[in-house]
C-alpha positions as MATLAB code, in Angstrom:
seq = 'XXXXXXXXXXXXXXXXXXXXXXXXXXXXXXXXXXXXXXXXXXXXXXXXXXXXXXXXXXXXXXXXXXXXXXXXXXXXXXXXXXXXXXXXXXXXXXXXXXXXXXXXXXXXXXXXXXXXXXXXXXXXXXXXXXXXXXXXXXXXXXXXXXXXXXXXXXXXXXXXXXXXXXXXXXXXXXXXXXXXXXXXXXXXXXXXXXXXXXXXXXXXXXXXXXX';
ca = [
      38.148   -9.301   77.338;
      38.526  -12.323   74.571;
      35.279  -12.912   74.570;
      34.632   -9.344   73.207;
      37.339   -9.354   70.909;
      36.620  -12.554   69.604;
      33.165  -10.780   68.516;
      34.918   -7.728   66.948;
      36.811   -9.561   65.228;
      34.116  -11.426   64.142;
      32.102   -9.145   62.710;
      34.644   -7.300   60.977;
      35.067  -10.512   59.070;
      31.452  -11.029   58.441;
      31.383   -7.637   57.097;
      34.058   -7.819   55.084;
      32.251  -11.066   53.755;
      29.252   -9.086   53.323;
      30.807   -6.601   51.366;
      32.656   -8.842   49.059;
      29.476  -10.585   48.198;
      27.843   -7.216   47.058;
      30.611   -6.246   45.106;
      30.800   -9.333   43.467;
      27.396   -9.302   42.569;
      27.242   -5.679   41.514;
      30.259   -6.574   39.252;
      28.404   -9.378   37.185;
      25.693   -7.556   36.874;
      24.849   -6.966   32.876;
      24.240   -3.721   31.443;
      21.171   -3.183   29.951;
      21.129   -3.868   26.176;
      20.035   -1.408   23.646;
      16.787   -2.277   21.537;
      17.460   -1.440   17.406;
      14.027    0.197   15.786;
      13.374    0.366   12.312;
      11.046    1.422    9.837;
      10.238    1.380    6.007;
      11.924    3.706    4.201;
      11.830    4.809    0.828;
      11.055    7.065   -1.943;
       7.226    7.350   -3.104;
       6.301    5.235   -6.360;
       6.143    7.909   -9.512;
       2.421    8.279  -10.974;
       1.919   10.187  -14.096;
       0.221   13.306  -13.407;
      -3.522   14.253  -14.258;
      -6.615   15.714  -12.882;
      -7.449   14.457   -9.555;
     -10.973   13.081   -9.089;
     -13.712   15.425   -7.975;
     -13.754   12.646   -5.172;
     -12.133   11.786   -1.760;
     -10.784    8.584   -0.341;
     -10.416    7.227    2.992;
      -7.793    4.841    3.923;
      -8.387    2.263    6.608;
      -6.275    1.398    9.114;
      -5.230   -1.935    7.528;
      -5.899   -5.286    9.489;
      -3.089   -8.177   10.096;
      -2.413  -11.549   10.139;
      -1.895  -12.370   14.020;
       1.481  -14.181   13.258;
       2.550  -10.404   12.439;
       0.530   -8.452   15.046;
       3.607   -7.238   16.943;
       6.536   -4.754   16.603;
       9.000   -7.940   16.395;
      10.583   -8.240   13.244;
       9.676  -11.817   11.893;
      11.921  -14.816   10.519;
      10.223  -17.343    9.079;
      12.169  -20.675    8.947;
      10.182  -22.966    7.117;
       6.807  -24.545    7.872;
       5.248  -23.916   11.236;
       8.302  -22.407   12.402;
       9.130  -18.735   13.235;
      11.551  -17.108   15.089;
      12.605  -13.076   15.576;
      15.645  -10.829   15.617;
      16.386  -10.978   19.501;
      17.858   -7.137   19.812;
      16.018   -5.554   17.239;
      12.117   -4.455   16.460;
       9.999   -2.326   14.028;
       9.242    1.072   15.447;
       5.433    0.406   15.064;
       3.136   -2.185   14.451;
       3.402   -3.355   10.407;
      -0.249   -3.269   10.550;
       0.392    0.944   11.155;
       3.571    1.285    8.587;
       2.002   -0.599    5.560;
      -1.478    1.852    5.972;
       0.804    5.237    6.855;
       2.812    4.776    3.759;
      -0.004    3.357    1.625;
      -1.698    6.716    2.778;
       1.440    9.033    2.201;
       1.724    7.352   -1.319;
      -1.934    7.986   -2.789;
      -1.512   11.148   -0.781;
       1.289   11.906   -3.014;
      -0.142   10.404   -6.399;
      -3.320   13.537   -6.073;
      -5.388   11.058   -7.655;
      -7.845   12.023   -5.545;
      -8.830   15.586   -5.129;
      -8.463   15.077   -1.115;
      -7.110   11.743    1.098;
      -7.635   11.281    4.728;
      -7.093    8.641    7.203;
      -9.209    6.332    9.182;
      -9.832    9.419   11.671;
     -10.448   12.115    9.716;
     -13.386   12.316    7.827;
     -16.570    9.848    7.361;
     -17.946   11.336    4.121;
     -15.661   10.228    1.450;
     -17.091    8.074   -1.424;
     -14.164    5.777   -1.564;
     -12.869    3.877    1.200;
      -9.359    1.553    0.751;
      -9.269   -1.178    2.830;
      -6.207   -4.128    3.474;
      -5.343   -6.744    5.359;
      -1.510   -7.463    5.943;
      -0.942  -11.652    5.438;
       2.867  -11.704    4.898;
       5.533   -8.783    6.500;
       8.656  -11.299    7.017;
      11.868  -12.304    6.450;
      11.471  -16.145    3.957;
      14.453  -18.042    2.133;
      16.025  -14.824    1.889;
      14.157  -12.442    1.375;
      11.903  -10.014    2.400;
       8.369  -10.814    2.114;
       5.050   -8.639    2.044;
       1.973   -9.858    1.401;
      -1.621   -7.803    1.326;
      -4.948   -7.619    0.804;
      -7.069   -4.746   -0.617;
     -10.430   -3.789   -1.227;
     -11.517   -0.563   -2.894;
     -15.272   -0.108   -1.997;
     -17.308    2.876   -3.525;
     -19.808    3.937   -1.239;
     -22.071    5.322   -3.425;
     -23.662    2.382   -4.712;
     -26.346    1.120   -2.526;
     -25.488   -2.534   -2.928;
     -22.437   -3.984   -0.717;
     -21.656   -6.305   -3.158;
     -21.174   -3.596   -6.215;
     -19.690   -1.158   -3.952;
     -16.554   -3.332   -4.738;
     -14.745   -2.126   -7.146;
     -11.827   -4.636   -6.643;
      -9.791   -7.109   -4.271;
      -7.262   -8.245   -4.578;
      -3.810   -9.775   -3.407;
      -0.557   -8.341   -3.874;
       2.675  -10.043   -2.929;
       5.352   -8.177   -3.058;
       9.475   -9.633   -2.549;
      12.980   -8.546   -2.575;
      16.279   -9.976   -1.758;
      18.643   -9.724    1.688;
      22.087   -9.275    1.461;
      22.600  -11.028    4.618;
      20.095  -12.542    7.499;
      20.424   -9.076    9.309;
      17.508   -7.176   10.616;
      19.146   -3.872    8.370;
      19.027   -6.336    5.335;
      14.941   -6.904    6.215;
      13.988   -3.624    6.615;
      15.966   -2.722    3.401;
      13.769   -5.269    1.840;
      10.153   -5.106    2.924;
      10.951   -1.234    1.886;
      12.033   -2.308   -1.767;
       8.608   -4.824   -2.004;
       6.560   -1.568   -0.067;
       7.913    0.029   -2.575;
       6.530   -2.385   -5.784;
       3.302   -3.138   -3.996;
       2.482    0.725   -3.598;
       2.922    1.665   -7.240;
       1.189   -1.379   -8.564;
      -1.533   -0.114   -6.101;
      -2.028    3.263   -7.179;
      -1.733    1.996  -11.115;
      -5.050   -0.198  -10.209;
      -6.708    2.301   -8.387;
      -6.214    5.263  -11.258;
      -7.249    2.325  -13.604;
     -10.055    1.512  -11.859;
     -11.122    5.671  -11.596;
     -10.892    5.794  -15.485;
     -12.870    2.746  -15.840;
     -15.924    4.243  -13.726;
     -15.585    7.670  -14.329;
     -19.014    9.696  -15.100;
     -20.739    6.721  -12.833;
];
């Protein structure tokens, strides 16, 4: 008769031990966090209006720099050091937002009588292409750096089917180290770079028009 209560009571206790382990457990246990996404975001660059060339453009999906290749939003800290807002990441790939707003912008601009995207047609004479180097957070500030080509498909020659390349870097200053403060300013230097874009690329249509 003790020997059986001596094993209820037993595992009552080892049950209750059981239990109090789980709970404790379940009690420490973290919620998940919340990831922050962001994006670019601002108004299109004004152009001043004028007939659109009797041409089309296609706009590459832009290359980057592998330091960049990644929906983490970038802190560089000095030289050969990087680091990355823990909690918080860009909605796409930079590589994606600096071509879909390069694309919305000369969309916008009608310099070009019709626009399309890497996917969408293969039989426009010009073809933008650009390769992302810088899309960071430096000293304070928000940094973009890029590369374009403009390439005219009509001439037969690679090397005179480029019009021009050229690099275009592009800041603006943080209010804080905040990953609201970057996105506010790669959007300002988005901003710059796209309206010093479409200047060249009108520029450049004058230059070679009845070619």
């Amino acid at each position: 008769m003790k020997r059986s209560f001596t094993r209820t009571v037993t595992f009552l206790l080892l049950s209750l031990l059981c239990l109090s382990l789980v709970a404790g457990c379940l009690g420490r246990t973290k919620p998940p966090y919340v990831m922050d996404q962001y994006t670019l975001d601002y108004a299109a660059a004004a152009v001043a209006a004028g007939q659109p060339a009797e041409e089309l453009i296609r706009v590459e999906r832009f290359a980057v720099a592998p330091a960049f290749n990644s929906t983490s939003m970038v802190i560089r800290k000095g030289p050969y050091r990087f680091d990355t807002y823990t909690y918080s990441r860009w909605r796409v790939n930079p590589a994606d937002m600096v071509t879909g707003f390069a694309l919305r912008d000369i969309t916008r601009a009608g310099i070009f009588k019709g626009t399309y995207s890497w996917y969408d047609s293969d039989l426009s004479r010009y073809v933008l292409e650009g390769y992302v180097d810088e899309f960071c957070e430096s000293s304070g500030k928000g940094l973009l750096s890029v590369r374009i080509t403009l390439l005219d498909t009509k001439a037969k020659n690679p090397v005179e089917q480029v019009i021009f390349q050229r690099q275009y870097t592009h800041s603006a200053p943080m209010d804080d180290s905040s990953p609201d403060a970057l996105a506010a300013a790669l959007s300002a230097a988005m901003k710059e770079f796209s309206g010093r874009l479409l200047a060249d690329i009108a520029a450049s249509l004058r230059q070679g028009a009845g070619k």
